[in-house]
C-alpha positions in Angstrom: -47.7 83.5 26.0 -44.3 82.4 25.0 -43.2 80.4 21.3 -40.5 78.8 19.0 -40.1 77.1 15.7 -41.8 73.8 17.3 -44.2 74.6 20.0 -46.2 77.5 22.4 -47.7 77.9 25.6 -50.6 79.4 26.0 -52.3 81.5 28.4 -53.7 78.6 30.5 -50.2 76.6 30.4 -50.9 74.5 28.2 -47.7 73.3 26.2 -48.5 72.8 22.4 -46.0 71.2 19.8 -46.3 71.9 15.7 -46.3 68.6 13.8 -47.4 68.4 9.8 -50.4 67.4 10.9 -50.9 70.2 12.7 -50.0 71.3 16.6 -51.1 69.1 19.4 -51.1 69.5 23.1 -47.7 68.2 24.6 -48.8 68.9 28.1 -48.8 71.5 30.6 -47.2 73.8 33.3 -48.2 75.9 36.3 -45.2 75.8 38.1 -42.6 78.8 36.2 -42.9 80.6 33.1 -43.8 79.7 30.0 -40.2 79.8 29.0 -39.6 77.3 31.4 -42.4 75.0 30.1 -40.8 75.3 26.3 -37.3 74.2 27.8 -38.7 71.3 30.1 -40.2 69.4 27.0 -37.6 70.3 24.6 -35.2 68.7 27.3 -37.9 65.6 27.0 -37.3 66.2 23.1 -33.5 65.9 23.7 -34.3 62.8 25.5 -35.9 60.7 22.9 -32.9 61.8 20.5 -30.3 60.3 22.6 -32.5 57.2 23.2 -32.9 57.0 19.6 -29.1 57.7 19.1 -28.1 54.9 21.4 -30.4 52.3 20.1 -29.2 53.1 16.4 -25.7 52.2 18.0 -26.5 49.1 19.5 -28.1 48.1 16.2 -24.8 48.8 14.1 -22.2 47.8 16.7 -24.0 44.6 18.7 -25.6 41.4 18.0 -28.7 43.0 19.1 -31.5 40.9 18.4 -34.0 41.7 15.5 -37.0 41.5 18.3 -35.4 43.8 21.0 -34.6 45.8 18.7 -38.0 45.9 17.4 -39.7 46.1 20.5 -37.0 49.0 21.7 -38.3 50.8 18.6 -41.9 50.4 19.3 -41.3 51.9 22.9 -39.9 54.9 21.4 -42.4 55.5 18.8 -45.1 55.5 21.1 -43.2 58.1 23.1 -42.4 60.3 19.6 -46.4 59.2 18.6 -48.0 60.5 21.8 -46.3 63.8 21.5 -44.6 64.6 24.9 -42.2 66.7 23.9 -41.7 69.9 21.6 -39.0 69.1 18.9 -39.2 68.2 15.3 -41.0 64.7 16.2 -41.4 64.0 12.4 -37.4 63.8 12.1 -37.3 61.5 15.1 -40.2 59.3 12.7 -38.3 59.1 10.3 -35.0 58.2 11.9 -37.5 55.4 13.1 -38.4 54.0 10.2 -35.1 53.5 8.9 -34.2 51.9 11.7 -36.7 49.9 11.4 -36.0 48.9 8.0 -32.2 48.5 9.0 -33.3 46.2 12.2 -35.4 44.0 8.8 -32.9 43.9 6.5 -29.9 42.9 9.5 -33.0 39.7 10.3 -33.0 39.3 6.6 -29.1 38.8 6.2 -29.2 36.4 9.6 -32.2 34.9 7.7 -29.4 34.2 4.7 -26.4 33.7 7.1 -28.2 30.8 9.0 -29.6 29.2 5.8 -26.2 29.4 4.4 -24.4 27.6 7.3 -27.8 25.4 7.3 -26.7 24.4 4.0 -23.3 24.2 4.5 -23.5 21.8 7.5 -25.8 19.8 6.1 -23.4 19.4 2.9 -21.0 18.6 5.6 -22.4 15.8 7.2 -23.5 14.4 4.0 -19.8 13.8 3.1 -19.5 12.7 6.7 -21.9 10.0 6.1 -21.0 9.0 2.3 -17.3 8.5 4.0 -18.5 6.2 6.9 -20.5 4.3 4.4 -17.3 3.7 2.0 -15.0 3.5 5.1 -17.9 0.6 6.6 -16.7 -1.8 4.0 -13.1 -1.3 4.6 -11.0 -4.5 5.6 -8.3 -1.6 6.6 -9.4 -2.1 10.4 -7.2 0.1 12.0 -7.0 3.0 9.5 -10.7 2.8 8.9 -11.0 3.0 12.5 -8.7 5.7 13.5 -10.6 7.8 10.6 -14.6 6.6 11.7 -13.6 8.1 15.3 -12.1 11.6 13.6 -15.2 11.4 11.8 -16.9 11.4 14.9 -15.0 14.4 16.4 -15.9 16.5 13.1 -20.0 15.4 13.5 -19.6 17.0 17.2 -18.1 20.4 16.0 -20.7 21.0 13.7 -24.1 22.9 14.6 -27.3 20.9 14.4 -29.4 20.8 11.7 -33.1 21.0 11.7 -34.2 17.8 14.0 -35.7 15.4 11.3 -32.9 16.0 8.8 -30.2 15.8 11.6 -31.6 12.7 12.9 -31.9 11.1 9.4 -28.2 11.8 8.9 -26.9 10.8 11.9 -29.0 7.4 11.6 -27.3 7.0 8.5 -23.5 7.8 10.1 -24.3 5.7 13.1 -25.6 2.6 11.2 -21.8 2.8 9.3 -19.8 3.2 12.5 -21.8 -0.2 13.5 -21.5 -2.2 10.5 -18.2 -1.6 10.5 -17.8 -2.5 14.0 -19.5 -5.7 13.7 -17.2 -6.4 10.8 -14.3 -5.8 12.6 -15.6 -7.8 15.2 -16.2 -10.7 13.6 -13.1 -10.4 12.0 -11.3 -10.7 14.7 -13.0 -13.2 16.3 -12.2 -15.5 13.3 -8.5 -14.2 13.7 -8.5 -15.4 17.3 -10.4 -18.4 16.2 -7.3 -18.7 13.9 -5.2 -18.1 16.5 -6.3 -20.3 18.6 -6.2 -23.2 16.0 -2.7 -22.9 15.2 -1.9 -22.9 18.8 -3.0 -26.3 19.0 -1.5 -27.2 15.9 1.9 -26.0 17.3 1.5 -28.1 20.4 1.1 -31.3 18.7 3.9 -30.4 16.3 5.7 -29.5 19.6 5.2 -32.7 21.4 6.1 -34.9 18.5 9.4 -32.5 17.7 9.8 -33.3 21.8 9.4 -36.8 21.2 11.8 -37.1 18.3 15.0 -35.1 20.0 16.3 -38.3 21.7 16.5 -40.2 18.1 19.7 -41.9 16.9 17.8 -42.7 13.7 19.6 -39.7 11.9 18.3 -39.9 8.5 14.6 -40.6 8.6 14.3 -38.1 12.0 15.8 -35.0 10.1 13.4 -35.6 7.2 10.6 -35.7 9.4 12.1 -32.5 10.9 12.1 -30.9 7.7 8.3 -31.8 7.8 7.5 -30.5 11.2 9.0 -27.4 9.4 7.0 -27.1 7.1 3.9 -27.9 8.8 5.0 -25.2 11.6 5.2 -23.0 8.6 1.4 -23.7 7.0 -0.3 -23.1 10.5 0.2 -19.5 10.0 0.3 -17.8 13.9 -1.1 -18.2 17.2 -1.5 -15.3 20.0 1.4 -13.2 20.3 2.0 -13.4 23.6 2.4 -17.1 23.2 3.5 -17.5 19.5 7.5 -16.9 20.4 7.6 -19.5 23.7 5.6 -21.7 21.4 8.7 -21.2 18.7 11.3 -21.6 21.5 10.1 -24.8 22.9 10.2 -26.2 19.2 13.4 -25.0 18.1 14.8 -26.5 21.6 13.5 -29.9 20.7 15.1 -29.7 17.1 18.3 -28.3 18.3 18.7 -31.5 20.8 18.2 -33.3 18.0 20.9 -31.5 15.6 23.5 -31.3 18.4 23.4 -35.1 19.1 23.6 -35.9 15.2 26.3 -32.9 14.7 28.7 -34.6 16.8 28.3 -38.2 16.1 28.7 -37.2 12.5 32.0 -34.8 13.8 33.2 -38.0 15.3 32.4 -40.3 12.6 34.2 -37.7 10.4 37.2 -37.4 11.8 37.5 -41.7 11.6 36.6 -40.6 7.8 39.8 -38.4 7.5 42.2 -41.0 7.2 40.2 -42.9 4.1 40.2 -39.2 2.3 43.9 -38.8 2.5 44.1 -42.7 1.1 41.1 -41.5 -1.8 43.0 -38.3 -2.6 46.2 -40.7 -3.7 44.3 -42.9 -5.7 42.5 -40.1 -7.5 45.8 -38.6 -8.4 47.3 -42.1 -9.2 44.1 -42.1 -11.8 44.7 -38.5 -13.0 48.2 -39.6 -13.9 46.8 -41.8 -16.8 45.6 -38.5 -18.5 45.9 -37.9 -21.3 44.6 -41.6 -22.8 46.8 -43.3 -24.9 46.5 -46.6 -24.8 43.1 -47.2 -23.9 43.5 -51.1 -23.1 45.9 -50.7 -20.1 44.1 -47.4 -19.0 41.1 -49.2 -18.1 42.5 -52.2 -16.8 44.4 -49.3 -14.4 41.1 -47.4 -13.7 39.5 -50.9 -12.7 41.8 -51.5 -10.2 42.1 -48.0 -8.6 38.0 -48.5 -8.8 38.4 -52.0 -6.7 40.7 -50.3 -4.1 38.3 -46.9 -3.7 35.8 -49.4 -2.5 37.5 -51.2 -0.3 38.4 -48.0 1.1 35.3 -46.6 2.6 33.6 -43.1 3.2 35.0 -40.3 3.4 33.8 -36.8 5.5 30.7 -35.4 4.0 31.8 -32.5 3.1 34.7 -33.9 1.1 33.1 -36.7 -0.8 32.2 -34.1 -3.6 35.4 -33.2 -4.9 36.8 -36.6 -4.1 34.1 -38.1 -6.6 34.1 -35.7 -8.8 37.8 -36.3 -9.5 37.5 -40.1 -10.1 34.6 -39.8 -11.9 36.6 -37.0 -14.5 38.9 -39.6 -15.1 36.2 -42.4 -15.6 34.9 -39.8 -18.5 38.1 -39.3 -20.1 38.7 -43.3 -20.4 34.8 -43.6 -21.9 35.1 -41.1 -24.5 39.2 -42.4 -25.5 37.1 -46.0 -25.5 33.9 -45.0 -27.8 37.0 -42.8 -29.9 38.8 -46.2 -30.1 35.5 -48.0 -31.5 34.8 -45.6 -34.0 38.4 -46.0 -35.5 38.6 -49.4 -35.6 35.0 -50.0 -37.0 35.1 -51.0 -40.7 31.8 -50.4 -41.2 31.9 -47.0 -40.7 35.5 -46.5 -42.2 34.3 -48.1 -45.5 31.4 -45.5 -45.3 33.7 -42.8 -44.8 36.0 -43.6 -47.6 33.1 -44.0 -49.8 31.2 -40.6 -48.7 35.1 -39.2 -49.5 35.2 -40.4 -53.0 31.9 -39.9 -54.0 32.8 -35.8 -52.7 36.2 -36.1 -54.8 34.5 -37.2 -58.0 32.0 -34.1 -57.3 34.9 -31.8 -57.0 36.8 -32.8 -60.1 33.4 -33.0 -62.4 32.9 -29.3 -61.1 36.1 -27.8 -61.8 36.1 -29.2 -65.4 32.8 -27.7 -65.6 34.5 -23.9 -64.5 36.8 -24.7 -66.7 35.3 -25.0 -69.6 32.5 -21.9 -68.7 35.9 -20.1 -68.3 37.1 -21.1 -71.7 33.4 -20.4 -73.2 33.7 -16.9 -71.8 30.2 -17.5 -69.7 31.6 -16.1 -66.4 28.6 -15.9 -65.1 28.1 -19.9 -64.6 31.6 -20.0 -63.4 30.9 -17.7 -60.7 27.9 -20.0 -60.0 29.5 -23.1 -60.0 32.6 -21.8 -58.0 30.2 -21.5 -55.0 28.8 -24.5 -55.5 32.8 -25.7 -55.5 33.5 -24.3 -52.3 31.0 -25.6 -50.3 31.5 -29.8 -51.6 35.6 -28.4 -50.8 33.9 -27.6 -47.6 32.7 -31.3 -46.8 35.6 -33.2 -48.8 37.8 -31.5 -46.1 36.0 -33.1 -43.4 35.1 -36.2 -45.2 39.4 -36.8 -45.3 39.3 -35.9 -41.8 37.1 -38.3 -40.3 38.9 -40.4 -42.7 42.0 -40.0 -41.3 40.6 -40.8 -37.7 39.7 -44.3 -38.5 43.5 -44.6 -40.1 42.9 -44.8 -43.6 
């Protein structure tokens, strides 16, 4: 019979192990010594605590899943459970069972983990969705779209929700990403529609701008060019691609036009020249009767340079500014001398001025006598008064003698 701490072998060969619940038969030998039996299942002992040892590891170090792991644990325990091997089985039980409770509490956290990123994702693609929406009513078409297909790209890199929820959301993203695209469509369309419009717009204002290039009727055809402008203008743009051979085509017609007027007028100019170098002598003959004097003989003068300026004839276009604008100075300067001459020589208005001057004189006199005699009462303070009153009527005498003196009196 042979023994240690954890089992015996008896005198049949039967191999016993000692658990707390008291020994039970681990198996038995008949081929050696009972030394031999004791070391044959210890070694089976040593066994289960490296298969123990290496499933704890996997456990702590790999992504193990929590039902392999329970189902490698199981295995074990009904090896430690059926007693196969002389050891302390109780220690390997317990190592169990806190594996066991490590291998629940690792599902629990995963449990967490997953509702966690569950939640996050779906908080995710909510925004995803509540930006589509906002973005489906945008009239920002290119924008919008550039950030509806990033949108996209983001929806892909996140992990799926549960099927009804992720459904629900994704109707909700994919019904934005249309309206919009129907929008966008349809505003295009109109655009094109647009488009199209002015193009034939521009052809008619084309043809009629063709039409009008051979005109000699310089006047009325650049005012109606002027319109074509403006009416090219308020059609707003047809297709690119055509928009600018459309332009050049209508500029070509106006510039025929322009050309042909441009040098008949450069012609007709320089015929003008000679009648601006016979104007520019007559205005400084009229320039020589300033300043007025004698108003008579200056307008009998101006009348006759008048009579000969017509006679005369145009002058370049260009020129005919200046060239007026120096008769006409004159033709000012003779008026005013004229309606300065009238009001001199109106009695009417000179006896009204001598009487406004006379009435100011008397009021002048009466208030110094009144100073006077404040001054000689000692009441200052209604000289004082009445010395401003004086200096304002001094005020208007002054003038009153002045306009006086205008009409000669």
């Amino acid at each position: 019979m042979s023994s240690d701490p954890w089992g015996r072998v008896d005198e049949s060969g039967t191999v016993y192990v000692r658990t707390a619940d008291g020994e039970k038969v681990a198996g038995s030998w008949q081929a050696g010594s009972p030394e031999e039996a004791l070391a044959y299942f210890e070694r089976k002992y040593e066994g289960l605590v490296v298969e123990i040892g290496l499933l704890e590891r996997r456990v702590r170090t790999t992504d193990l899943s929590a039902k392999d792991a329970t189902a490698a644990i199981e295995h074990i325990r009904e090896q430690v459970d059926a007693a196969h091997a002389v050891g302390d089985l109780e220690a390997l039980s317990r190592r169990l069972d806190k594996l066991t409770e490590l291998v629940q509490q690792r599902q629990a956290e995963r449990r967490a983990s997953r509702a966690r990123q569950s939640e996050e994702t779906r908080q995710a693609k909510e925004a995803l969705v509540t930006e589509a929406e906002q973005l489906a009513a945008s009239d920002q078409w290119r924008v919008a779209g550039e950030r509806l297909r990033a949108l996209v790209e983001t929806w892909k890199s996140l992990p799926r929700l549960d099927r009804r929820t992720d459904d629900e959301l994704w109707h909700r993203f994919s019904h934005a990403r249309s309206a919009f695209s129907k929008r966008r469509k349809a505003h295009f369309a109109a655009l094109d529609a647009q488009r199209e419009e002015a193009r034939r717009r521009k052809e008619k204002l084309i043809a009629e701008a063709e039409e009008l290039s051979g005109s000699t009727d310089w006047g009325p055809t650049a005012t109606r060019y002027r319109e074509l402008m403006r009416e090219w203008k308020a059609a707003g743009r047809a297709q690119r691609d055509v928009e600018d051979e459309l332009w050049a085509r209508f500029r070509a017609a106006q510039d025929v036009f322009f050309q042909a007027r441009g040098e008949v007028f450069a012609e007709r100019d320089a015929e003008y020249r000679d009648n601006l170098a016979r104007k520019e002598e007559l205005a400084a003959e009229a320039e020589k009767l300033l300043p007025v004097t004698e108003v008579r003989s200056a307008r009998a003068a101006l009348r006759s340079i008048g009579e000969r300026w017509e006679a005369i004839g145009p002058v370049p276009r260009d020129a005919r500014p200046a060239i007026e604008g120096r008769l006409r100075a004159v033709e000012q300067a003779v008026a005013e001398a004229e309606e300065a001459e009238w009001r001199r020589t109106n009695p009417e208005a000179r006896a009204r001025a001598a009487e406004l001057t006379g009435q100011l004189e008397d009021v002048v006199d009466r208030l110094r006598r009144q100073i006077d005699t404040a001054r000689a009462a000692g009441n200052n303070a209604r000289a004082d008064k009445l010395e401003k009153e004086l200096s304002g009527r001094q005020a208007l005498l002054d003038q009153a003698r002045k306009s006086l003196e205008e009409f000669g009196g």
